[in-house]
C-alpha positions as CSV (number, residue, x, y, z in Angstrom):
1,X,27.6,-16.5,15.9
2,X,28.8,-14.8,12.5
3,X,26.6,-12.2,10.7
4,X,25.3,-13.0,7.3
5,X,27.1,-10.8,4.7
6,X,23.9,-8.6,4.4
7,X,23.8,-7.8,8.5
8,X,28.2,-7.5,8.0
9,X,27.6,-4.6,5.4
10,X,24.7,-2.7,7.7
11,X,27.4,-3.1,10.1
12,X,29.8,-1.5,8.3
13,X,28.0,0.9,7.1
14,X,26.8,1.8,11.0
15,X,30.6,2.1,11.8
16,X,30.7,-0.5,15.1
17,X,32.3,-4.4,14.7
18,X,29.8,-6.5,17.3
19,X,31.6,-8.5,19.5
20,X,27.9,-9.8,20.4
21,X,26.4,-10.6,16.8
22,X,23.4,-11.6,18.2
23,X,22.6,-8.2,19.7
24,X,22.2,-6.5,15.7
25,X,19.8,-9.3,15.1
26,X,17.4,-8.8,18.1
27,X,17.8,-5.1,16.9
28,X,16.5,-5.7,13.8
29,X,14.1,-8.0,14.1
30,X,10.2,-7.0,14.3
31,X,7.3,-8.4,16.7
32,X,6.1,-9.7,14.0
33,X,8.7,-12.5,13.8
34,X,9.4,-12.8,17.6
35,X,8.9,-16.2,19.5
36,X,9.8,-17.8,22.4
37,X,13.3,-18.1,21.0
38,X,13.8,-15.1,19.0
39,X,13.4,-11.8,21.3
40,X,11.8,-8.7,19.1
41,X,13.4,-5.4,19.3
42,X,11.2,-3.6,21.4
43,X,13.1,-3.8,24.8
44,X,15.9,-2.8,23.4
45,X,14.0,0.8,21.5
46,X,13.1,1.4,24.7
47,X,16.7,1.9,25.9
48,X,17.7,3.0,22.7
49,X,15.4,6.0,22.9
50,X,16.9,7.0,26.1
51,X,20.4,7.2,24.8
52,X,19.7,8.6,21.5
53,X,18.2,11.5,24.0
54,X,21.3,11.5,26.1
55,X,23.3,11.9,22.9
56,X,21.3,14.3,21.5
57,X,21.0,17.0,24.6
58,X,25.1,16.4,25.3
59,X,25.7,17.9,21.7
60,X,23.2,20.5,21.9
61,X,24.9,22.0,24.7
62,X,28.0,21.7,23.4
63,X,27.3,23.0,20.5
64,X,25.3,26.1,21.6
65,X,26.7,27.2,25.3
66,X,24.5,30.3,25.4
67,X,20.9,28.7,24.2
68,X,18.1,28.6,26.6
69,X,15.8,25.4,27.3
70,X,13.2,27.0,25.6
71,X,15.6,27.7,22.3
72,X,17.1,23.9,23.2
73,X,14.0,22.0,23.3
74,X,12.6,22.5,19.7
75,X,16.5,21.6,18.4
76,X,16.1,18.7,20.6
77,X,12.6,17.1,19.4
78,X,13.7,17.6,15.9
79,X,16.6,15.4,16.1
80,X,15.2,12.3,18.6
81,X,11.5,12.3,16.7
82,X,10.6,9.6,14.6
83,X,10.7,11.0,11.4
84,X,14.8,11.8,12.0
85,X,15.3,8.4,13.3
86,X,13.4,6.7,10.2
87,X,15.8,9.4,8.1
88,X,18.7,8.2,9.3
89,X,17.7,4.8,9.0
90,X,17.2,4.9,5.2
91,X,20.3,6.5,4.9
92,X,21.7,3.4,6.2
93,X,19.6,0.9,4.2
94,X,18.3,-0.5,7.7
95,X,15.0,-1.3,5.8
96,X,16.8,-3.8,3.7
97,X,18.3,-5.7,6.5
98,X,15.0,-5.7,8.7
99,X,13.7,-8.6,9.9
100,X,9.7,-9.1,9.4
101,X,7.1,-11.9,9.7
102,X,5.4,-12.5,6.2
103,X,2.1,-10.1,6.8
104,X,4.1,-7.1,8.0
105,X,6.9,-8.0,5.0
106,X,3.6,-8.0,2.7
107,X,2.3,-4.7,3.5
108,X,5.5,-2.8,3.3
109,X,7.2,-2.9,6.4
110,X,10.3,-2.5,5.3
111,X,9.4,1.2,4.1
112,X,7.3,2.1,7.4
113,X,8.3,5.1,9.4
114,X,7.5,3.9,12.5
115,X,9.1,0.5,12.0
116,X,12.5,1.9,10.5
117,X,12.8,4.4,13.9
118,X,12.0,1.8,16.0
119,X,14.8,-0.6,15.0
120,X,17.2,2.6,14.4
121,X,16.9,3.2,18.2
122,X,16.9,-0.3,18.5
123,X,20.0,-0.9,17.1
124,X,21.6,2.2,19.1
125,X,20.9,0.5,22.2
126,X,22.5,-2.7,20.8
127,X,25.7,-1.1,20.3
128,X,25.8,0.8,23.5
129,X,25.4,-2.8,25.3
130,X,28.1,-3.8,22.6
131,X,30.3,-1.3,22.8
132,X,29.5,1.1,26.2
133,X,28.3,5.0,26.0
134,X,31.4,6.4,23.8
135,X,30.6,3.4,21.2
136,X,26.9,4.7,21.1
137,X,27.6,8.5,21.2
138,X,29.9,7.7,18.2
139,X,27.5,6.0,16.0
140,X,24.7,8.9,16.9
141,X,27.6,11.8,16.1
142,X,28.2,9.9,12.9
143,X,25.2,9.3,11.5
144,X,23.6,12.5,13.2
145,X,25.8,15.0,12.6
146,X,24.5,16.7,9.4
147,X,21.3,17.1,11.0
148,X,22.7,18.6,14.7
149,X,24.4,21.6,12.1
150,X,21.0,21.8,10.3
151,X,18.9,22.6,13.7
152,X,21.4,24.7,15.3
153,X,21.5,26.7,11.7
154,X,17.6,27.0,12.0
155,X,17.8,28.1,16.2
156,X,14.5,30.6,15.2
157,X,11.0,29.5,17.9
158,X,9.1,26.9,16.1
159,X,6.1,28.0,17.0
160,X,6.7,31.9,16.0
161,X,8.1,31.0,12.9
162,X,5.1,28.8,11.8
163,X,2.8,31.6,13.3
164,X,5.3,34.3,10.7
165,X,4.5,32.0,7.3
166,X,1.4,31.6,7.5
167,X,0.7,35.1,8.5
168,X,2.6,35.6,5.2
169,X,0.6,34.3,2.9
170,X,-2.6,35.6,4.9
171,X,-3.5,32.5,6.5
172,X,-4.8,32.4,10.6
173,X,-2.2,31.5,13.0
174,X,-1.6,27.7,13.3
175,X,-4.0,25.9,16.0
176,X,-2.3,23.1,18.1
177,X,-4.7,20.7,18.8
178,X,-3.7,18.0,21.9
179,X,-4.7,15.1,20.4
180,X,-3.3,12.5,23.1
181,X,-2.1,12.2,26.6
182,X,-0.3,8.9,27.7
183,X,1.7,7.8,30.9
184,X,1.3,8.4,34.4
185,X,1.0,11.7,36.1
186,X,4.6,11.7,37.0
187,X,6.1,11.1,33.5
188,X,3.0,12.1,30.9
189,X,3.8,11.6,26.9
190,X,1.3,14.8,25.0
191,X,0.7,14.1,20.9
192,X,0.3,17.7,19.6
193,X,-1.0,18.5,16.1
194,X,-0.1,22.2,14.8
195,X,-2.8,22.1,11.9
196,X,-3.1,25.3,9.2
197,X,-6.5,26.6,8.1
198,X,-5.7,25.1,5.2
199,X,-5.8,21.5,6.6
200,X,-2.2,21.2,6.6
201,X,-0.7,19.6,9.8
202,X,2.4,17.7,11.3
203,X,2.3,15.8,14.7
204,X,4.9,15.2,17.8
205,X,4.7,13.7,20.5
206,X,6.7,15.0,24.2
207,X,7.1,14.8,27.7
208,X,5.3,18.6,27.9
209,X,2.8,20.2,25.6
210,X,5.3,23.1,24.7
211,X,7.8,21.0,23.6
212,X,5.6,18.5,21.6
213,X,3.9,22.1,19.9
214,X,7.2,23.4,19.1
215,X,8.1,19.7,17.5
216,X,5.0,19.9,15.4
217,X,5.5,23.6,14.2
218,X,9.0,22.6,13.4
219,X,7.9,19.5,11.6
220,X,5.2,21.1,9.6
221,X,7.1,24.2,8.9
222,X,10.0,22.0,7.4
223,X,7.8,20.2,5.5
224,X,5.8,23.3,3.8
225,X,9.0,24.6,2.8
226,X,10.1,21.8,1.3
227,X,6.9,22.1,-0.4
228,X,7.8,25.1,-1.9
229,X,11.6,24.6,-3.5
């Protein structure tokens, strides 16, 4: 099986030659165009995730040989959330390349958040059954990279420095508000909202509620100082 020229460039621009074309394309291609014959990408997000978190906590530690968990954790969810992982893949024009069924194309799929992270880790999975680990850890390191210097640059509590802005501009602390709790008692998933007085607020989801608060701190506080340059 060849790649059409458009899935060749994504390729390219991803930095891995598939020996198994076909892999890319389940990768990329939604639910919403899956049948019997065409496998979605969801199997493979699922092991995607999982090695984008591998990745992710081998560099941290490199990086940072002193840092605690509880300084690793926030630097951790902010690289392996879904809005990094829809980042990166619009850096990569994965969007374009996506493959939707005609209601999902129609109502903008291709611009979705949680559609664009889902094939990004989708497509991380395909080249680590590709190409092994190292072929994987490569593409993450590549396209990651920029963003591991940013958090390590920005190692400050999440949660304190939310709690230091808005204290700042005489607002009330941030509330965190546990909005979900999914999975079994063994291995639970918390969705956290750190919300402002102001109505202000930014989600994340974690394997344990101070994690998934010091994701939503750090997400919110990013974005209300982007607000402000």
């Amino acid at each position: 099986m060849k790649l059409s020229a458009d899935l060749s460039a994504f390729a390219d621009r991803l930095g891995h030659a598939f020996r198994r074309p076909e892999l890319l394309i389940r990768a990329l291609t939604h639910s919403s165009l899956s049948s019997s014959t065409r496998p979605d990408n969801q199997r493979l997000e699922f092991l995607g995730d999982r090695v984008l978190g591998l990745v992710m906590a081998e560099a941290l530690l490199s990086a940072d040989q002193a840092a605690s968990e509880g300084q690793l954790a926030p630097r951790f969810n902010a690289l392996v959330r879904r809005e990094t992982c829809a980042a990166v893949a619009r850096d990569l024009g994965l969007g374009e390349v996506l493959k939707l069924g005609r209601s999902e194309m129609m109502s903008g799929g291709r611009r979705k958040e949680a559609l664009l992270a889902d094939a990004m880790e989708a497509v991380i999975a395909a080249v680590y059954i590709d190409g092994g680990f190292e072929a994987a850890r490569g593409l993450v390191l590549r396209h990651w990279g920029g963003r591991i210097g940013a958090v390590e640059a920005d190692s400050r509590d999440a949660k304190t420095a939310l709690q230091e802005w808005a204290q700042a501009r005489g607002l009330n602390p941030p509330r965190y508000v546990e909005l979900a709790r999914e999975g079994p008692d063994h291995a639970p998933r918390f969705t956290i909202a750190a919300r402002l007085e102001t109505g202000q607020e930014a989600q994340a989801e974690a394997g344990a509620k101070r994690q998934a608060e010091q994701a939503a701190a750090h997400a919110l506080l990013s974005r209300l100082v982007q607000d402000e340059t």
